[in-house]
ROGUKOL-169595 format. One line per 5 residues: number of its first residue (from 1); their letters; for each residue x, y, z of C-alpha. Coordinates in Angstrom, 2 decimals. Example, Ala and Ser with C-alpha at 12.3 -4.5 7.8 and 13.67 -1.06 7.14 Angstrom:
BEGIN
1> as> 12.30 -4.50 7.80; 13.67 -1.06 7.14;
//
This chain:
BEGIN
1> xxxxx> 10.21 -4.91 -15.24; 10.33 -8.71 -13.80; 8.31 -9.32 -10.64; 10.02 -10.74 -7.96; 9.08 -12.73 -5.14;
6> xxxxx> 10.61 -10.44 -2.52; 9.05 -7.20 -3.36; 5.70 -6.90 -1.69; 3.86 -3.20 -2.31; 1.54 -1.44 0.48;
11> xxxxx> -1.64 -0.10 -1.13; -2.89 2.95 0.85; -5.28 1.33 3.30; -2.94 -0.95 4.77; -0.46 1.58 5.67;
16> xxxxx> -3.69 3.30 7.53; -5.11 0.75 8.96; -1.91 0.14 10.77; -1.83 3.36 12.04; -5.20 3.23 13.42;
21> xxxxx> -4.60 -0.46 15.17; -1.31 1.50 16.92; -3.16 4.54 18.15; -6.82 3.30 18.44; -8.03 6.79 20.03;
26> xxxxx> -7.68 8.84 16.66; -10.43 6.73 14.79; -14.25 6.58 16.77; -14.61 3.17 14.41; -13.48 -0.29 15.16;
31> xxxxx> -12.13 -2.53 12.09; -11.54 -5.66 11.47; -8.98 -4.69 8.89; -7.01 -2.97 11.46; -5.35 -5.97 12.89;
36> xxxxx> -3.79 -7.85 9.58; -2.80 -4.74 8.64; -0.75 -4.64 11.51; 0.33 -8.27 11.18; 1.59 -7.84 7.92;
41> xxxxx> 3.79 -4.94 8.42; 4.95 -6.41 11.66; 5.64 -10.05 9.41; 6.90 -7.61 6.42; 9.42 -5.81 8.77;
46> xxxxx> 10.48 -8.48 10.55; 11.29 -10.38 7.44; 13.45 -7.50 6.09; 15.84 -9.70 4.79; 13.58 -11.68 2.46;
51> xxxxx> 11.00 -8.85 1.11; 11.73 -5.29 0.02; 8.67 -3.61 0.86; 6.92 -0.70 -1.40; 4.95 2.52 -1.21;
56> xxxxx> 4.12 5.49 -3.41; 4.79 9.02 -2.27; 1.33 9.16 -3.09; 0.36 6.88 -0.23; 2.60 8.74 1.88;
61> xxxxx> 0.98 12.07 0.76; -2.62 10.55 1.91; -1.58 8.81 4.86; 0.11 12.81 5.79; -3.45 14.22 4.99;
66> xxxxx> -5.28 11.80 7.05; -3.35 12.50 9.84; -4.00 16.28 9.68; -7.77 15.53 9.24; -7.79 13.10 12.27;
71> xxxxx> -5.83 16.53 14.31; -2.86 13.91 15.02; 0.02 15.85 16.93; 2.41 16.90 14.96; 4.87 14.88 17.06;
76> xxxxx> 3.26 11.41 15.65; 3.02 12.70 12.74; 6.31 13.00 12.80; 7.28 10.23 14.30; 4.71 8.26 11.50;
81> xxxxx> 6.67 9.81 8.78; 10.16 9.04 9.81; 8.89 5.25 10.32; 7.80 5.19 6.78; 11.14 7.12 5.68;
86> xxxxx> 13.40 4.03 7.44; 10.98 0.87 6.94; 10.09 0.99 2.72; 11.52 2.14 -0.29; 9.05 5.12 -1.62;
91> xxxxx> 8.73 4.90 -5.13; 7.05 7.92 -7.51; 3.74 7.80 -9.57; 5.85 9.83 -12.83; 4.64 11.19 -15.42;
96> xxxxx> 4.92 8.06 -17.59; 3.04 5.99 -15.52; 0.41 8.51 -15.03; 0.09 8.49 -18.89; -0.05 4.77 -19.49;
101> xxxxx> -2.77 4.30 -16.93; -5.15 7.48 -18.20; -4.61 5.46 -21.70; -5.77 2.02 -20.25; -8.42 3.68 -18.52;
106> xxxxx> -10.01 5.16 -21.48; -9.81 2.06 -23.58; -10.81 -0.37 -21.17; -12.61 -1.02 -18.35; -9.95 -2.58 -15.86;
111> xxxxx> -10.61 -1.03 -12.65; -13.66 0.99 -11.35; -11.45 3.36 -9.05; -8.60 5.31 -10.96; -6.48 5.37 -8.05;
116> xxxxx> -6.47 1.85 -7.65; -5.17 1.88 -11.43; -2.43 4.04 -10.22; -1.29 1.68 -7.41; -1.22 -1.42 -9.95;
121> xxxxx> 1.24 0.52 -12.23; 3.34 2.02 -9.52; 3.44 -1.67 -8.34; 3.97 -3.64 -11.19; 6.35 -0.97 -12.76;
126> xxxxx> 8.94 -1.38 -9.66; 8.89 -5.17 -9.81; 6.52 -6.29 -6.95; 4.90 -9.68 -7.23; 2.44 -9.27 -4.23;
131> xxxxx> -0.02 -6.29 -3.64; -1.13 -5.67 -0.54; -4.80 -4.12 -0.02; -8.27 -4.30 2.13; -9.96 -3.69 -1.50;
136> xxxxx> -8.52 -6.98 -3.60; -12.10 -7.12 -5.41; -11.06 -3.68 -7.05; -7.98 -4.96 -8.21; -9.20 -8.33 -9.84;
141> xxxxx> -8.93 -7.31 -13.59; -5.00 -6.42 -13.33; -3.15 -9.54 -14.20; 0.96 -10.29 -13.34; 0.52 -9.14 -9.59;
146> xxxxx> -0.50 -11.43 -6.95; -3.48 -9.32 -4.98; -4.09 -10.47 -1.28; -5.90 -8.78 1.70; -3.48 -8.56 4.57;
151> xxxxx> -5.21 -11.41 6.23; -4.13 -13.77 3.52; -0.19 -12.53 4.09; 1.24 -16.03 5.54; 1.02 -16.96 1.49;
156> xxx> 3.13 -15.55 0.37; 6.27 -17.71 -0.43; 9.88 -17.04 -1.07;
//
């Protein structure tokens, strides 16, 4: 598929480290990742118009499991998942994809975490130019998609 300038995809982290800059008293850490994170999805979503924004269900499926680990009430939780439901299109990690990434994996040595190969594909596969993560050095042998750390999110250009 053709990458386009107005679809921007959320790895994992980003989506979490959101969270934890909203409700600071579920995490004992303090990050400095916690604020862009924020600041991206609050440029993202305010922006609406100009970027379609992207997760996986996988993401979603994490983020869900985090939330049970960190004992969130299930009425965040809730609340969490119906803001993810209304704010980004959730795209699948199929069967295809999972193929074509287990195949690159084996024959080359692209990315050191698998997931991260995952992410790229789901990405890249649904047309997303930028890729939003707090872990861009794992993603710097994938070509086509622009890579940034939330911090870096006023480059982005269309």
């Amino acid at each position: 598929m053709q990458l386009k300038e107005n679809r921007v995809f959320l790895d994992t982290n980003v989506l979490i480290n959101d969270f934890f800059f909203r409700n600071p008293k579920y995490i004992k850490i303090n990050s400095k990742d916690y604020l862009p994170c924020y600041e991206t999805i609050k440029f993202l979503k305010k922006n609406k118009n100009k970027y379609k924004i992207f997760v996986s269900s996988h993401s979603i499926a994490r983020f869900i499991s985090l939330l049970n680990d960190k004992k969130v009430p299930k009425s965040i939780s809730i609340s969490e998942i119906k803001i993810l439901l209304n704010s980004y299109e959730i795209v699948n990690l199929t069967k295809t994809l999972i193929e074509k990434v287990v195949t690159e994996f084996e024959h080359k040595e692209l990315v050191k975490d698998l997931e991260d190969a995952f992410q790229y594909q789901v990405s890249s596969s649904n047309g997303c130019l930028y890729l939003f993560t707090i872990n861009t050095k794992d993603f710097k042998n994938f070509l086509n998609v622009k890579v940034l750390h939330p911090k870096n999110y006023r480059t982005i250009n269309y």
